[in-house]
Each structure stands twice: as structure tokens, then as C-alpha cells.
C-alpha positions, 0 to 999 in steps of 0.5 A: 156862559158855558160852551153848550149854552143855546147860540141863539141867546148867545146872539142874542146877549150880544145884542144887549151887550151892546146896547148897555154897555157904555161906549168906548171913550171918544176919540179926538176930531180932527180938524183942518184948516184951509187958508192962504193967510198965516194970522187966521191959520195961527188964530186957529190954531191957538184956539183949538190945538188943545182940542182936537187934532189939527191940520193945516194948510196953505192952498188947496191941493196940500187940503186935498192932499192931507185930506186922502192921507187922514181921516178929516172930521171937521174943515174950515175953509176960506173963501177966497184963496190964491189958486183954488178958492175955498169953494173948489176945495170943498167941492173937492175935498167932497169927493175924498170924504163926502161926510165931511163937517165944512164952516166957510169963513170970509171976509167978502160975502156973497150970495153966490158964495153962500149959493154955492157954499150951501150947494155943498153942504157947508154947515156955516158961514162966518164972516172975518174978523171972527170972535173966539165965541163964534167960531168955537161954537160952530167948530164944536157943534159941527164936530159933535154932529160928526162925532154923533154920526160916526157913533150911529153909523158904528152902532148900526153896523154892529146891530146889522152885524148882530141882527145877520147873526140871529137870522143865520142862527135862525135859519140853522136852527129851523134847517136842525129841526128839518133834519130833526123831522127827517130822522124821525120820520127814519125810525118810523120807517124802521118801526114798520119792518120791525113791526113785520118781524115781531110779528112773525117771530111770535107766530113762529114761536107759537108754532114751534111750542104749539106741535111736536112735530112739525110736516112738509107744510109746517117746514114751508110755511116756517122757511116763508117767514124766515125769509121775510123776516130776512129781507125786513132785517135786511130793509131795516140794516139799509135804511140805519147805513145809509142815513146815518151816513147823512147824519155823519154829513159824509164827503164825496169820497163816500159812496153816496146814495142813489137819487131814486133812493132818496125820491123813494124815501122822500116820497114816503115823508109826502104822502104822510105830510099834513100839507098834502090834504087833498092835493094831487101828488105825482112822484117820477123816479129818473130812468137810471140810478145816478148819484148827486154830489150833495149830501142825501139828508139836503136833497131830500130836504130840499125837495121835500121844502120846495113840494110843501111850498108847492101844496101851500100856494093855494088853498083849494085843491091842486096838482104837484109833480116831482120828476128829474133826468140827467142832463148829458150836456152843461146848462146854456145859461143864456136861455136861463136868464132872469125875466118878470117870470124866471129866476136863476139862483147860484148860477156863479157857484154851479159846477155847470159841467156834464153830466148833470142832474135836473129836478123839478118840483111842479104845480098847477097852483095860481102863480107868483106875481112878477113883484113878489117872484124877486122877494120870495128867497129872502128870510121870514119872507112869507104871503101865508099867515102868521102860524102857516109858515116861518117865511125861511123855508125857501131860503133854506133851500138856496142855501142848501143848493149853495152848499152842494154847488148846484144851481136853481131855477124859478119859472112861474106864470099867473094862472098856470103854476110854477116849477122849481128846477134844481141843478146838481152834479152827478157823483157816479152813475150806477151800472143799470143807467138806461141808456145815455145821458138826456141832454135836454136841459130846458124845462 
């Protein structure tokens, strides 16, 4: 498979890779045997040394010993022993390896003892003198069942492993295609200036090729255009600079763009985006230029995310707002616990120290349910219907949240509507900043 080939059918061959082909070779069980008497031990021994491998012990606490030192497949414990009976042993050595095969042999059966043997998950209980047959079976089948479950517990991490590979590639893709949308949405916002300058081009030129000489009026009308058409070049130089410094994915040592820039710009992809419809939009830039520390392609993501989450929260026609300030203090995150209508996201990852930016994306929709408000972050997690929504579109935006070490707030009533608050370190604040900090930090 060559380096370019698409990673999500490299995840995806992994899977099959697994499921064809054949298993490693199996390993040798291991196998202990407890017993204070020497000729049962030997007995054991002889029968199963060429087998698997065996450990052996006299009492109980070399049993537990031996059994916190190696990985122990299969025990086979007698009952009654000096000191610790085989009974206690079990209870014990369930503590060290809970998944531990266990056959109790005995030459005084009871029906406590099997009570108590059963209590603890023996798979058998053989009385002595033991046959050769007997006891080999029981030995095999118990090791077979333990070997089976360590195979499954093997293959299903490895799916599980395999499985978060395919989400993780998922989500990439879907936050890939995201961008993919912002920056085309780029070229139609240039589009628009260099439609502007085209035009006044051709009119200047049909000026100038139509009249020899040119008056007062003609100059004027000329020096006008010129002047549009600069500032429209000068709109479309901004607009290239400042996205293809996103696209480049910039640190924070570059200079990094104004929060009320990036509204501006997300406010353009909403009010052509199809899941406006005929809902009311508001769109609140902050009092001041500020800059967060987070890449501006994310934020605009972000937000742009959480209001198509916040226009599809019900079908008939509703209100979403877009606002924010800068918060002069650092976050009480004790009044910003989880509760039936609050969640709070990547509290552990914030950079809570001031300033900070707060914004919130605001609906008068119907609400989530307290049952559903812990589920709605986790992937392809989604009440719409099976063309409406991929399901990854808030998940997106925790982890795009994560990544700029900022934090999110969920705050949701029945009936009422929900707010998505986001909470971002500020880079810089500009030169114009109205006054100082708002250190409100509630909604």
C-alpha cells in the first residue's frame, strides 16, 4: 500500500488483517498446584509436566506467593490443607488473578465445601484417589476455556483499538471536509471583490478608448473607481493573508487574527448556509478587538458548528444569537458544575487564567432532555435523521475546543432553549479595546 493511499482504508485493512489472518501459535498454560501432601503433587506433575507449564506449592501463601509472581492459567487446589485450606487459597488467589480456572480435589466432600467452592467459581470438584482420565479432562477443558477467553479478550481489544482508529480517521476526514468548505466559501468571498474590479476595469477602459479627451468630470469619475478598485484589491490581499495563515495552521507566535474578524467572516458562511431556512439569526461582534489563542479556521469552525446544531434543534422557526465579551477575571468553576441541565467540558485542560474569551451560540429551540444532554458529544451521536446529520459535528467541536485549551459550557432547559458557551485564552488585546475587561463570567 503506497504512502498516499486513503487512511481510512488503511484502517480499515487493518481490521480485515486481523480477522484473516491465523493466530499466533498458542502459548503453554500454566498450571499450579496447591497441596500439602508430596504423591498428589508428584502424581500431577508427572501427568501434566509435558503440557504446560507447572508450579507447584506446598501451602497456601507460597500459592499466593507464586501466584503475584506469574501469570496463572489454571489452579488445582486441595481442600484440605495445614494452615490455609484450599478453600481460603481460592478466595485469595481470586484477589490476585480474578480469571483464574480453579478444579478442587478432596478426599472429604461436603456440601459446604462444594457451597463454598461453587461461591468462588471452581469450575470442578474431583474427589481423591483421582484417575488419570478424569483429572486430565478437567485439567484440559479448564485450560481451553481459559486459553478461548484470554484469545477473545486479545481480539477484542485489538478490534476496540482498530474500531477508535476508524472513528478518529472519521472524525479527521469530516473536520477536513469542514475546512474544505470554509476555504471555498474563501474564494467566493474574493470572487465577490474581483467581480467589482472587473467591472470597473471594463468600464474604465470603455471610457478611456471611447473619448480623446477626457474634462474635469471624466478625471473624477475615473480617480473614483480607481479608488474602489483599490480598496476591493486591498479586501481581497486581506482576505488571501489572513486564511492562508489558518490553512498554514499558524503558532502562537504569529500574529493571530482579531475575534470580531473571524465573527465578520463567520457571519457571511451563516447567512448563506442552507440550515438558516427561515430562522432568525443575530450576530453580536465583542466591544473591543481581542485575539484568542486558537487557530482562526477552528474557531470559525467551532462556532459556525455549534449554530447549525443550534438551527436544526427543531423544525419550526426559532431564534439563534451569537455573541461574546472578555472576561477580566479567571472562570469560578464552582458555579459552573455538571447538573440535569449543565455540562462543562475540558474544565481539566483550560488555561482558566484572565483575560479570557466567552462565546455563546444561543437558541430559543426546545431544549435538551436531562437523559440525552450527557450523550450528545459522543461520535455519530445524533436525534436527527439518518441523511440530516453525520452525528460528529459536536464531537468535532470538543475536540477543536481541546486542542486551543479552552473549555465548554452547556446550559439547556426544556421548553427554553440552550447556550453553548466557549471559553478561550486571549493572545492580545488590539489598541481600540473599550475599555476594561467585563469580569462577569456567568451567563
Amino acid at each position: 500500500m503506497s504512502a498516499t493511499a486513503d487512511p481510512l482504508a488503511q484502517a480499515a485493512s487493518s481490521v480485515t488483517e486481523l480477522i484473516t489472518t491465523p493466530s499466533a501459535p498458542r502459548r503453554r498454560g500454566t498450571m499450579l498446584v496447591v497441596d500439602d501432601e508430596e504423591g498428589p503433587r508428584l502424581s500431577l506433575k508427572v501427568i501434566f509436566k509435558d503440557q504446560y507449564d507447572l508450579l507447584m506449592a506446598e501451602d497456601g501463601p507460597t500459592a499466593i506467593e507464586l501466584a503475584q509472581k506469574n501469570e496463572i492459567d489454571v489452579a488445582v487446589l486441595d481442600i484440605r490443607m495445614a494452615g490455609m485450606s484450599g478453600i481460603e487459597v481460592l478466595e485469595r488467589l481470586r484477589f490476585v488473578q480474578p480469571d483464574i480456572e480453579a478444579i478442587m480435589i478432596t478426599a472429604f466432600e461436603t456440601t459446604d465445601t462444594i457451597r463454598q467452592a461453587l461461591r468462588l467459581r471452581a469450575c470442578d470438584y474431583i474427589n481423591k484417589p483421582f484417575d488419570i482420565a478424569t483429572i486430565r479432562s478437567a485439567v484440559n477443558q479448564a485450560m481451553q476455556r481459559r486459553m478461548l477467553e484470554g484469545e477473545i479478550h486479545s481480539s477484542a481489544e485489538k478490534v476496540h483499538e482498530l474500531l477508535g482508529e476508524l472513528q478518529n480517521q472519521r472524525v479527521e476526514e469530516q473536520i477536513a471536509k469542514t475546512r474544505g468548505d470554509i476555504y471555498a466559501s474563501i474564494i467566493h468571498d474574493i470572487n465577490g471583490p474581483l467581480t467589482v474590479i472587473s467591472g470597473f476595469v471594463q468600464l474604465l477602459n470603455k471610457k478611456l478608448g471611447r473619448d480623446t479627451q477626457l474634462g474635469v468630470e471624466d478625471l473624477e469619475f475615473i480617480k473614483e473607481r480607481l479608488r474602489i478598485i483599490e480598496r476591493q484589491v486591498s479586501n481581497c490581499i486581506e482576505i488571501s493573508r489572513r486564511y492562508l495563515g489558518f490553512l498554514r495552521r499558524q503558532s502562537d507566535d504569529h500574529a493571530p487574527a482579531g475575534v470580531n474578524q473571524l465573527l465578520r467572516d463567520l457571519e457571511q458562511l451563516v447567512r448563506v448556509h442552507p440550515s438558516l431556512q427561515d430562522n432568525e439569526f443575530r450576530l453580536t461582534p465583542l466591544a473591543g478587538e481581542v485575539s484568542a489563542k486558537i487557530n482562526g479556521t477552528d474557531l470559525i469552525q467551532i462556532l459556525l458548528n455549534l449554530s447549525v446544531n443550534a438551527f436544526q434543534c427543531a423544525p419550526l422557526p426559532h431564534r439563534v444569537e451569537i455573541g461574546g465579551e472578555v472576561l477580566g477575571l479567571p472562570l469560578d468553576l464552582t458555579r459552573l458544575k455538571d447538573s440535569p441541565n449543565d455540562r462543562l467540558l475540558n474544565v481539566e485542560g483550560l488555561h482558566n487564567t484572565a483575560p479570557l474569551v466567552k462565546l455563546w451560540v444561543r437558541d430559543n429551540g426546545p431544549g435538551i432532555a436531562p437523559e440525552m444532554l450527557p450523550k450528545i458529544f459522543q461520535p455519530y451521536f445524533t436525534t436527527k435523521g439518518p441523511r440530516q446529520g453525520t452525528g460528529l459535528g459536536l464531537n468535532i467541536v470538543q475536540r477543536l475546543i481541546k486542542e486551543g485549551n479552552g473549555a465548554l459550557h452547556v446550559n439547556t432547559r426544556l421548553g427554553e432553549g440552550t447556550t453553548f458557551t466557549v471559553y478561550l485564552p486571549v493572545a492580545r488585546f488590539g489598541s481600540d479595546l473599550a475599555g476594561e475587561p467585563d469580569g462577569d463570567e456567568h451567563e
